[in-house]
C-alpha positions as a printed NumPy array, in Angstrom:
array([[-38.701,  20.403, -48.596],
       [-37.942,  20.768, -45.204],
       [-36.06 ,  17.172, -44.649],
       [-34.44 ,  18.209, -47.796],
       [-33.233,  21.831, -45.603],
       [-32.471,  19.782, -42.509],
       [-30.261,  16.977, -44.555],
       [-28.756,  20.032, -46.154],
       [-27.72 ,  21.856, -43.152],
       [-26.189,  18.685, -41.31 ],
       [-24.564,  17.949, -44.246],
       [-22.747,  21.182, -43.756],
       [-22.306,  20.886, -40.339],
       [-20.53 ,  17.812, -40.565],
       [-18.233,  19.117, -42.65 ],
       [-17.564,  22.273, -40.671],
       [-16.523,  20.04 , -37.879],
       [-14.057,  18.185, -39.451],
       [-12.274,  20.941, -41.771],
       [-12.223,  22.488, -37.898],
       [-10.668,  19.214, -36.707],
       [ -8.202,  19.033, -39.667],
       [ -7.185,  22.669, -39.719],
       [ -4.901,  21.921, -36.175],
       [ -1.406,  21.001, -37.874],
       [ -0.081,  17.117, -37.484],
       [  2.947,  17.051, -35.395],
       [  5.647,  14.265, -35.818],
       [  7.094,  11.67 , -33.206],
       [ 10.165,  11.84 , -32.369],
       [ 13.349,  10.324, -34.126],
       [ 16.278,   8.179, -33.379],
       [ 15.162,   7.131, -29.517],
       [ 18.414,   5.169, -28.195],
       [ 19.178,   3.742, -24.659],
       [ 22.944,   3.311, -22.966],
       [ 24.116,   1.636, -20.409],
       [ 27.01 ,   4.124, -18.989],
       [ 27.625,   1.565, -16.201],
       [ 26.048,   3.184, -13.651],
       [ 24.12 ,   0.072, -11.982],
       [ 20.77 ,   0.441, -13.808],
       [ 20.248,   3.836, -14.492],
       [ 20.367,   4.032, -17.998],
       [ 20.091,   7.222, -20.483],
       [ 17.451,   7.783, -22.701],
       [ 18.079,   9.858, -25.81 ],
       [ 15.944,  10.995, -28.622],
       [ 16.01 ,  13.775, -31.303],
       [ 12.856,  16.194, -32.303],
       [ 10.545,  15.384, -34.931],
       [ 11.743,  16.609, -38.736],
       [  8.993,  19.669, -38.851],
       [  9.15 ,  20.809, -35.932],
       [ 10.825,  23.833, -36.519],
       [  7.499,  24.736, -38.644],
       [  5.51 ,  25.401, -35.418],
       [  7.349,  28.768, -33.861],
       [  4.134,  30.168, -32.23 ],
       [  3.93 ,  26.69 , -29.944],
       [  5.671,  25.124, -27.449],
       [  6.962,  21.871, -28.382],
       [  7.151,  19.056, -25.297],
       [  7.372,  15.31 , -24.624],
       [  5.86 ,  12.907, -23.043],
       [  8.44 ,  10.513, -21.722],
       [  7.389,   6.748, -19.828],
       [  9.28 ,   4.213, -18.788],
       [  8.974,   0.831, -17.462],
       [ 10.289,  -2.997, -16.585],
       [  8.799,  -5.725, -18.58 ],
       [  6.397,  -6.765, -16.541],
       [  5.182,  -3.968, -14.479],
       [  1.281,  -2.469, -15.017],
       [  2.51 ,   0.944, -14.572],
       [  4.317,   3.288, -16.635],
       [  6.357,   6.228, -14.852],
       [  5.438,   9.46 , -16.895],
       [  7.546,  12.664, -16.82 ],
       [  7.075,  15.771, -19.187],
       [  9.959,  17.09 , -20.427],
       [ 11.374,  19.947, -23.305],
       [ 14.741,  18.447, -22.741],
       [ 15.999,  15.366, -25.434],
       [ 17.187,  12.877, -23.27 ],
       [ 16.496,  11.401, -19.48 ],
       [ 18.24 ,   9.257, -16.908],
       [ 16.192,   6.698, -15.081],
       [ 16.639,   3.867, -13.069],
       [ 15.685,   0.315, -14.529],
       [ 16.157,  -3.099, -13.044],
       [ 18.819,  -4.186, -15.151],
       [ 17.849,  -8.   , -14.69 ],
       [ 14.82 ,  -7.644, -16.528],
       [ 13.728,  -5.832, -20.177],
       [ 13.772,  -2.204, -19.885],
       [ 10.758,  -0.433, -21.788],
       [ 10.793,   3.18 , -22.889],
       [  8.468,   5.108, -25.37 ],
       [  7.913,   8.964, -26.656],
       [  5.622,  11.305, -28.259],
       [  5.949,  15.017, -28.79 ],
       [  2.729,  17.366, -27.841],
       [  2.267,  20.631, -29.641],
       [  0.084,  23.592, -27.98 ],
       [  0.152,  27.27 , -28.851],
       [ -0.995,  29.62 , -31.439],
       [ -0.405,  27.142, -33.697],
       [ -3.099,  24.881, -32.541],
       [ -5.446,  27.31 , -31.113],
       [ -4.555,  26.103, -27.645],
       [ -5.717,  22.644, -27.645],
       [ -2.583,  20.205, -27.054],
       [ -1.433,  18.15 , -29.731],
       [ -0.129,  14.307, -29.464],
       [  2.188,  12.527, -32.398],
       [  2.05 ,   8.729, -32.398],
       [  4.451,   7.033, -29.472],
       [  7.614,   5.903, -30.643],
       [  8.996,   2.654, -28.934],
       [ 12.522,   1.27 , -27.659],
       [ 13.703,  -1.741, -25.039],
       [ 17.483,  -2.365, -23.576],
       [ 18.048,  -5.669, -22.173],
       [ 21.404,  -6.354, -20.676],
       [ 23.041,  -9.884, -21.286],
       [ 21.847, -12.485, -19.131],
       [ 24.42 , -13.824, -16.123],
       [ 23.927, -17.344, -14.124],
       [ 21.009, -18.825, -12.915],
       [ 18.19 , -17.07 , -11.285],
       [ 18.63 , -19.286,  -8.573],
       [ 22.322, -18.024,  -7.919],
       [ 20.765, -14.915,  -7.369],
       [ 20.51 , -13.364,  -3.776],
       [ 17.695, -13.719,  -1.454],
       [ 15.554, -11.508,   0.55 ],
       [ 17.466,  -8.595,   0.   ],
       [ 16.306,  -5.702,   2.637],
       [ 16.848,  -2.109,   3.268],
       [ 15.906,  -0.075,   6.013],
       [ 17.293,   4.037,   5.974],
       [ 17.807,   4.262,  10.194],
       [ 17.259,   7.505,  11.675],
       [ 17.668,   8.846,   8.29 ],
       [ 21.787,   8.645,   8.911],
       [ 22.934,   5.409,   7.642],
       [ 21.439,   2.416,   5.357],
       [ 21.809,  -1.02 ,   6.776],
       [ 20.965,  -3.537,   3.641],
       [ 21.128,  -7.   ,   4.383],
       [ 20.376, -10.542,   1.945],
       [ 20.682, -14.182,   1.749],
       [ 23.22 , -16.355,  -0.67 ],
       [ 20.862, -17.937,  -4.087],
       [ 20.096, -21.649,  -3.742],
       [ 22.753, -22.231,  -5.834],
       [ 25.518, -20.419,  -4.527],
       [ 28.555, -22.545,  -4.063],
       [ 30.801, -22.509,  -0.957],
       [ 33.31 , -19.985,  -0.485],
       [ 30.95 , -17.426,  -2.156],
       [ 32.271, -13.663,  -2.256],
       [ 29.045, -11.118,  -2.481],
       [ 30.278,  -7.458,  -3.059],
       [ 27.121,  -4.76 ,  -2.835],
       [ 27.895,  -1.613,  -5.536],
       [ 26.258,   1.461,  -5.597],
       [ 25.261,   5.037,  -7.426],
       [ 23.203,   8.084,  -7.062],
       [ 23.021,  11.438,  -9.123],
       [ 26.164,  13.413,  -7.902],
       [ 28.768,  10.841,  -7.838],
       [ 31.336,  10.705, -10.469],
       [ 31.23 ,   6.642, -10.607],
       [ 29.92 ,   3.684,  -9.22 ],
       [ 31.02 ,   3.238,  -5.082],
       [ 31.632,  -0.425,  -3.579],
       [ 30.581,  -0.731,  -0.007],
       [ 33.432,  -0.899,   2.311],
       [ 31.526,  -1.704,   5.678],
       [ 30.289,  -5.347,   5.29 ],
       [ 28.495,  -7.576,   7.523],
       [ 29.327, -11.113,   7.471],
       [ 28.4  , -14.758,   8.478],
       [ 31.08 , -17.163,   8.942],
       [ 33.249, -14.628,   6.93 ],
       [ 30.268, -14.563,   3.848],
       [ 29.302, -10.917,   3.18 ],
       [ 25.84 , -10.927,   4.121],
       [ 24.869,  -6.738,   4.088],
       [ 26.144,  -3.895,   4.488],
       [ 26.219,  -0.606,   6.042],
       [ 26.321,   2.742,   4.351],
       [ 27.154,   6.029,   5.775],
       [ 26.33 ,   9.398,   4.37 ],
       [ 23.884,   9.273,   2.083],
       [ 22.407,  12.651,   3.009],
       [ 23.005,  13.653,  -0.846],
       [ 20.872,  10.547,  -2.203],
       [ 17.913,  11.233,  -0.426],
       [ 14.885,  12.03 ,  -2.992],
       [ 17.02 ,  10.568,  -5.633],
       [ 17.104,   7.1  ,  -7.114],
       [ 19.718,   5.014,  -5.55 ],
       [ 21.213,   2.02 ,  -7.677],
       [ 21.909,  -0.607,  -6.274],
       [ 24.065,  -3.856,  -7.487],
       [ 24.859,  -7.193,  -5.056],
       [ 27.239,  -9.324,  -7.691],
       [ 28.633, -12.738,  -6.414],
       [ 31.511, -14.276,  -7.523],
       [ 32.659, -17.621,  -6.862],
       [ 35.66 , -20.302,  -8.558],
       [ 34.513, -21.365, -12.223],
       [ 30.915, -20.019, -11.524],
       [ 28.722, -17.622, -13.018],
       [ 26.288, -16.067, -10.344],
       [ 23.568, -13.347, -11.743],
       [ 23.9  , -10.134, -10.268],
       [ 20.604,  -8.467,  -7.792],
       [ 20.393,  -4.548,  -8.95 ],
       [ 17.473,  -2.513,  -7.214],
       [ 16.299,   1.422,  -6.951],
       [ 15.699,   2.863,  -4.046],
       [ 14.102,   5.847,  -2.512],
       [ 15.93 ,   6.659,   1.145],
       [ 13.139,   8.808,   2.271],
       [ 10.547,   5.713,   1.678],
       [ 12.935,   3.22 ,   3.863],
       [ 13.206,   5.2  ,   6.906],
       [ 13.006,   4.091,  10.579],
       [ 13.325,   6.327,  13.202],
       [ 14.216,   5.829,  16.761],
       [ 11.226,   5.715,  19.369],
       [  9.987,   9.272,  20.913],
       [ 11.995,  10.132,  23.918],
       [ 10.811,  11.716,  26.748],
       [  7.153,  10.222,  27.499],
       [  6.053,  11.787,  30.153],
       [  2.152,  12.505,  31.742],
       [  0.265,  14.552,  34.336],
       [ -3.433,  14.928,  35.429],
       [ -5.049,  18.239,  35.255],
       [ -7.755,  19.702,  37.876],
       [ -9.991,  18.427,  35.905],
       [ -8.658,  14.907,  35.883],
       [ -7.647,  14.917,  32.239],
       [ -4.46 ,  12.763,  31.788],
       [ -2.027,  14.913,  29.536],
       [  0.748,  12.609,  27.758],
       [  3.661,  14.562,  26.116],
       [  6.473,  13.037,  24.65 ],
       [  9.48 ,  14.148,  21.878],
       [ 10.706,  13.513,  18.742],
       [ 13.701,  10.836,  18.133],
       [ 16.139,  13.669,  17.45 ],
       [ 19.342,  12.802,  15.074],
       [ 18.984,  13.251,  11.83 ],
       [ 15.298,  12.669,  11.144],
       [ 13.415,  16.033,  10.241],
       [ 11.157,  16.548,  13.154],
       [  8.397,  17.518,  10.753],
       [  8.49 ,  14.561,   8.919],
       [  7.469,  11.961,  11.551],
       [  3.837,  11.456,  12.768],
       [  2.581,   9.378,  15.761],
       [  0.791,   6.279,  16.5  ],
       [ -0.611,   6.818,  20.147],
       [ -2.111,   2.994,  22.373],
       [ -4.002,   2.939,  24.863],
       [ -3.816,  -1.073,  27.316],
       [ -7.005,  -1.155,  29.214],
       [ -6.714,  -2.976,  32.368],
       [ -8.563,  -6.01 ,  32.47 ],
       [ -7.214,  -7.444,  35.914],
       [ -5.355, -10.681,  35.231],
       [ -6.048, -10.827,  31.629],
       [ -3.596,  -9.949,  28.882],
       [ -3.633,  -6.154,  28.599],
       [ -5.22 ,  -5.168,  24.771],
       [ -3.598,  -2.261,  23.545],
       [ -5.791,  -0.066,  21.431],
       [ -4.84 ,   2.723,  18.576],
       [ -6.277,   6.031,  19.582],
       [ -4.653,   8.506,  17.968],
       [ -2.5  ,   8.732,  14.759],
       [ -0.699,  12.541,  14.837],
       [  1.759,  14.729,  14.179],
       [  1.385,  16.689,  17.193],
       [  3.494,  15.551,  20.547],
       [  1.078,  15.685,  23.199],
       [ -2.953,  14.345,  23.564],
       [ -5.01 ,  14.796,  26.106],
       [ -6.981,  11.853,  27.175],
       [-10.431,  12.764,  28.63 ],
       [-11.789,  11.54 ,  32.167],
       [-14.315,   9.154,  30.719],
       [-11.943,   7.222,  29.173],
       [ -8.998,   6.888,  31.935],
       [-11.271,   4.13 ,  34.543],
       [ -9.573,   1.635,  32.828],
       [ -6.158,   2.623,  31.353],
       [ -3.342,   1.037,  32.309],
       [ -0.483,   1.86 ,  30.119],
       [  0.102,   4.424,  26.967],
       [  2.837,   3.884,  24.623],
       [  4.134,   5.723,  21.605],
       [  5.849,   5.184,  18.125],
       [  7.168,   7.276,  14.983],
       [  7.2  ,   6.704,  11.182],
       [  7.641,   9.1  ,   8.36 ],
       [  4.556,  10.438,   7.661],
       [  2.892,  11.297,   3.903],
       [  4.151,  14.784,   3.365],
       [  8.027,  13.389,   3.174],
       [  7.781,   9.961,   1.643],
       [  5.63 ,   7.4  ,   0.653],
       [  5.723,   4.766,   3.049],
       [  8.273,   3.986,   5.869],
       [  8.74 ,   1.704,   8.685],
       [  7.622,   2.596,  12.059],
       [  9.934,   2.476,  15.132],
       [ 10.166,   0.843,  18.031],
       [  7.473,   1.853,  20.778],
       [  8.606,   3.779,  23.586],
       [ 10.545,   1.506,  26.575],
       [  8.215,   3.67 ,  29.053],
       [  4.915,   2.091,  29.936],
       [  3.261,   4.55 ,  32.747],
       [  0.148,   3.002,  34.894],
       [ -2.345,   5.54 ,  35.336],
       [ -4.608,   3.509,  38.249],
       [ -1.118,   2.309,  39.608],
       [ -0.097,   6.086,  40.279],
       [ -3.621,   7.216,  41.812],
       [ -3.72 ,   3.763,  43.93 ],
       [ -0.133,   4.637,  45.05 ],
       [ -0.924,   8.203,  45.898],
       [ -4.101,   6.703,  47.852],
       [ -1.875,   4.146,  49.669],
       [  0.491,   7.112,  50.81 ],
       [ -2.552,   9.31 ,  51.935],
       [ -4.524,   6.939,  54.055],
       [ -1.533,   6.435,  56.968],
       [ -1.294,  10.194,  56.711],
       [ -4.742,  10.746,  57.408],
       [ -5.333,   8.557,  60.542],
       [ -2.195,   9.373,  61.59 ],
       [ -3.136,  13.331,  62.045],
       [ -6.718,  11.913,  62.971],
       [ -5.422,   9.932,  65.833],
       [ -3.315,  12.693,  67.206],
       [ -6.488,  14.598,  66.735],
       [ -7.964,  12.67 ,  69.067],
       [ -5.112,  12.422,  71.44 ],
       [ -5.196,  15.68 ,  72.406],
       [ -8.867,  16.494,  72.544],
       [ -8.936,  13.437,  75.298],
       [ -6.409,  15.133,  77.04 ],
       [ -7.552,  18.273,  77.307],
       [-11.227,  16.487,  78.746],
       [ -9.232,  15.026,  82.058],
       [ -7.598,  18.756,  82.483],
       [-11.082,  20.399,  82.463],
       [-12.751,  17.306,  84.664],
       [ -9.504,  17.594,  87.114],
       [ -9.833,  19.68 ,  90.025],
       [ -7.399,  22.732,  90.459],
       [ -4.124,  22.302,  91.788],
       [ -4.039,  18.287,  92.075],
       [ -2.619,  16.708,  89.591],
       [ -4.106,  13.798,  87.466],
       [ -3.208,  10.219,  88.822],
       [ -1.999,   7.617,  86.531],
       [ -4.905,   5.201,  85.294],
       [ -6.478,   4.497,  82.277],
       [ -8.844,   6.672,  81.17 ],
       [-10.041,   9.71 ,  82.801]])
């Protein structure tokens, strides 16, 4: 009788769970997701309109979960929106991916967050040329956060007399730009500079290198970019050091200046031990924000040089290039030996003076009064 209870009671139970389960409304993807190209070098628009019921669910908010990809990358890139459409950046050369769901939470669903199935959509643009007529090693660095300097390589099968032209876009400008500041090789455009970017940084940047040449198709490079994740700042100016009473060597130095937020930039602080005629071997001792460290006594008996670099650090971008190191290279045993070698003449100098005079004044006191001392060596 008891199993019979038990069976019973899971029985209901069971079913409690599920009518609980089944009592949060079903919520619809959404409808009619679209991508166009609107020529702006790979950043495409994303559009979509809201599921068919969803004006049935007034006591919950109603929200999207939007991802994105390139065929081919592991990751998607996920952003929550209540808006119907989205501009991202894509690399046009290869399949763009996009898919949506809508998530219902509120009243409605007793506060637990509601997902509809995904709904799915690529873009792929037609393809142009060869890969191999593509450009090579194409590189940006962001210097001193004032100007980009880009720079690549003509594709393997690039014909002679080759005209590269490097296009660009960011959120703010009317239209795609065309660089106007080119660096060339035997008059090939091989880079190029651009000024005044201040209004791109923490936005996507398109980029677009097209080639054209005589009865040749050559397939277009396009790229994003994040500025803030390409900078290089100058090297820290102003290294400078001095030894305490306590013989602590104090090393101070300042930030590049320009245009590059001085709280952005953290240090990388070396040490070179001196190993006499060896190869000095620098060593890291310090990674910072701050711009001084203090370098205690025990460690100074065998430092020979400190030198300093920048990079943006982790609060303003996710990766960077560091700078140069500092030109300044200060030898702490050089500066005490040099300070020794000045002392010592000093010092027997003044001793032998010292002496000098106390010999003198034994002859006076030996001499007897009124005759004066006759000229010999010694007293």
């Amino acid at each position: 009788m008891a199993l019979r209870w038990l069976c019973a009671l899971s029985v209901v139970l069971a079913w409690g769970c599920v009518a609980s389960s089944s009592s949060h409304p079903a919520v619809a993807p959404p409808q009619d997701l679209q991508i166009t190209d609107p020529g702006l070098l790979g950043s495409l628009d994303v559009e979509w309109k809201p599921p068919p019921n969803v004006q049935n669910f007034n006591e919950c908010t109603v929200k999207y979960k939007f991802e994105y990809r390139n065929t081919g990358d592991g990751d998607w890139k996920v952003i929550f929106t209540r808006k119907l459409k989205s501009r991202v950046g894509f690399d046009l050369s290869r399949t763009a991916e996009v898919k949506v769901q809508t998530l219902l939470k509120g009243r409605c669903t007793d506060d637990v967050e509601v997902q509809s199935d995904w709904i799915y959509a690529t873009f792929q643009v037609p393809v142009q040329g060869k890969l191999e007529s593509e450009v090579r090693n194409f590189h940006c660095v962001y210097h001193d956060w004032a100007y980009l300097k880009c720079t690549w390589q003509p594709g393997l099968l690039s014909p002679h007399g080759v005209h590269y032209g490097l296009y660009y876009w960011y959120e703010g400008l009317g239209h795609a730009a065309q660089c106007d500041d080119y660096i060339q090789d035997h008059g090939i455009n091989i880079g190029c500079m651009l000024q005044n970017l201040s209004q791109a940084e923490y936005k996507d940047l398109s980029i677009c290198v097209n080639g054209s040449a005589a009865a040749t198709l050559l397939r277009p490079l396009y790229v994003t970019l994040r500025l803030h994740n390409l900078a290089k700042p100058s090297p820290p100016k102003q290294l400078a050091f001095s030894m305490s009473a306590s013989e602590e060597l104090h090393v101070v130095w300042s930030p590049p200046g320009g245009d590059t937020p001085p709280q952005c930039l953290e240090y990388e602080v070396q040490l070179a031990e001196d190993w006499g005629k060896a190869k000095a071997a620098w060593t890291s001792v310090s990674t910072q924000m701050e711009t001084t460290l203090t370098i205690s006594r025990a460690n100074q008996s065998r430092v020979s040089c400190v030198r300093v670099r920048g990079r943006t650090n982790i609060f303003c971008a996710d990766q960077g290039f560091w700078s140069e190191w500092t030109q300044e290279c200060f030898s702490v045993s050089s500066e005490v030996d040099k300070q020794l070698f000045i002392l010592i003449p000093v010092v027997l100098s003044l001793s032998s003076s010292l002496i000098i005079f106390m010999l003198i004044g034994q002859c006076k006191k030996r001499s007897p009064a009124g005759k004066p001392l006759q000229a010999s060596v010694g007293c």
